[in-house]
C-alpha positions as CSV (number, residue, x, y, z in Angstrom):
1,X,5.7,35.4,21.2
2,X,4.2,34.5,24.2
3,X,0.8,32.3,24.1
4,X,-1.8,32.3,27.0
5,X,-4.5,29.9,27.8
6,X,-7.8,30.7,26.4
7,X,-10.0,31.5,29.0
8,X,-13.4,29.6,29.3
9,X,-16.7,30.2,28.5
10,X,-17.1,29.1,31.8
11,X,-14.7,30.9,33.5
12,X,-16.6,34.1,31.6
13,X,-20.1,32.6,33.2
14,X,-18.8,32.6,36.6
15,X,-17.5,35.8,36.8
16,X,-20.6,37.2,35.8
17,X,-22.7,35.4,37.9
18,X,-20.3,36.2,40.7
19,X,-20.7,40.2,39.9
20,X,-24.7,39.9,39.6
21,X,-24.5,38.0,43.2
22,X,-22.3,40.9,44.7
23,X,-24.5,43.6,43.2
24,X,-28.1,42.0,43.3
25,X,-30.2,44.2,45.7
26,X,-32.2,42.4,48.6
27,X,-35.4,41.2,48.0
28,X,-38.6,40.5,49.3
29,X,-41.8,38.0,48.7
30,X,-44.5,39.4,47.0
31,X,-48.1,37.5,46.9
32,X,-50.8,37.7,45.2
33,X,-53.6,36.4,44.1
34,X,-54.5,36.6,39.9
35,X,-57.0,34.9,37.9
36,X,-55.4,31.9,36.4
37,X,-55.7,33.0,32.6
38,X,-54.0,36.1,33.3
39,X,-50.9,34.1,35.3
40,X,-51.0,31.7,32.2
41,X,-50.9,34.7,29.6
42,X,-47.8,36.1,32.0
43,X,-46.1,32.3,32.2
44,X,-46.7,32.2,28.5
45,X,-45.1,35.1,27.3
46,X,-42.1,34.4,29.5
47,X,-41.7,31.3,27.7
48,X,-42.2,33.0,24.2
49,X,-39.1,35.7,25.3
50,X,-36.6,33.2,26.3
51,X,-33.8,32.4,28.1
52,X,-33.8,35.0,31.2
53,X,-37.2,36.1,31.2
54,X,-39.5,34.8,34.0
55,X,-42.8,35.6,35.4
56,X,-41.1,37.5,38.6
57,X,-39.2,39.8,35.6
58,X,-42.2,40.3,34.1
59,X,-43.8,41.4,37.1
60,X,-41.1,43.9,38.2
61,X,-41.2,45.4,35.1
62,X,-44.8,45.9,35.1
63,X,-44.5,47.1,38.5
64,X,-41.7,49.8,37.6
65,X,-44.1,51.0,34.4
66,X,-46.7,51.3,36.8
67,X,-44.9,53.3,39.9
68,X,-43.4,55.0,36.7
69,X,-46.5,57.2,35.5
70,X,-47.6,60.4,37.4
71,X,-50.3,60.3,39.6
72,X,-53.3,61.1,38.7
73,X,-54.9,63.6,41.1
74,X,-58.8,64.0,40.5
């Protein structure tokens, strides 16, 4: 019987991180401005999902929705 070391949460961590860094697409500021209760509704809902949501997830999600639907040609 041969025993090995148990690896890490840590050691699991890293090497995820390390394979988002090496695949992460470059990116690119985006400004604008919003009326302060909708930014708070965004910030709060961010907080209410957790861990790994932010307001810049939020926003490219809407934004992928958005560029998702047809165009509507009138």
């Amino acid at each position: 019987m041969v025993l090995k070391a148990k690896k890490t949460r840590r050691d699991h961590e890293q090497k995820n991180l390390a394979i988002e860094a090496a695949s992460k697409e470059e990116t690119t500021r985006l400004n604008a401005e919003i009326p302060v209760s909708l930014h708070n509704k965004v910030k709060m809902r961010a907080i209410e999902e957790g861990k790994g949501s932010s307001i810049t997830n939020i926003v490219i999600k809407a934004l992928e929705a958005y560029l998702d639907t047809p165009v509507s040609k009138d």
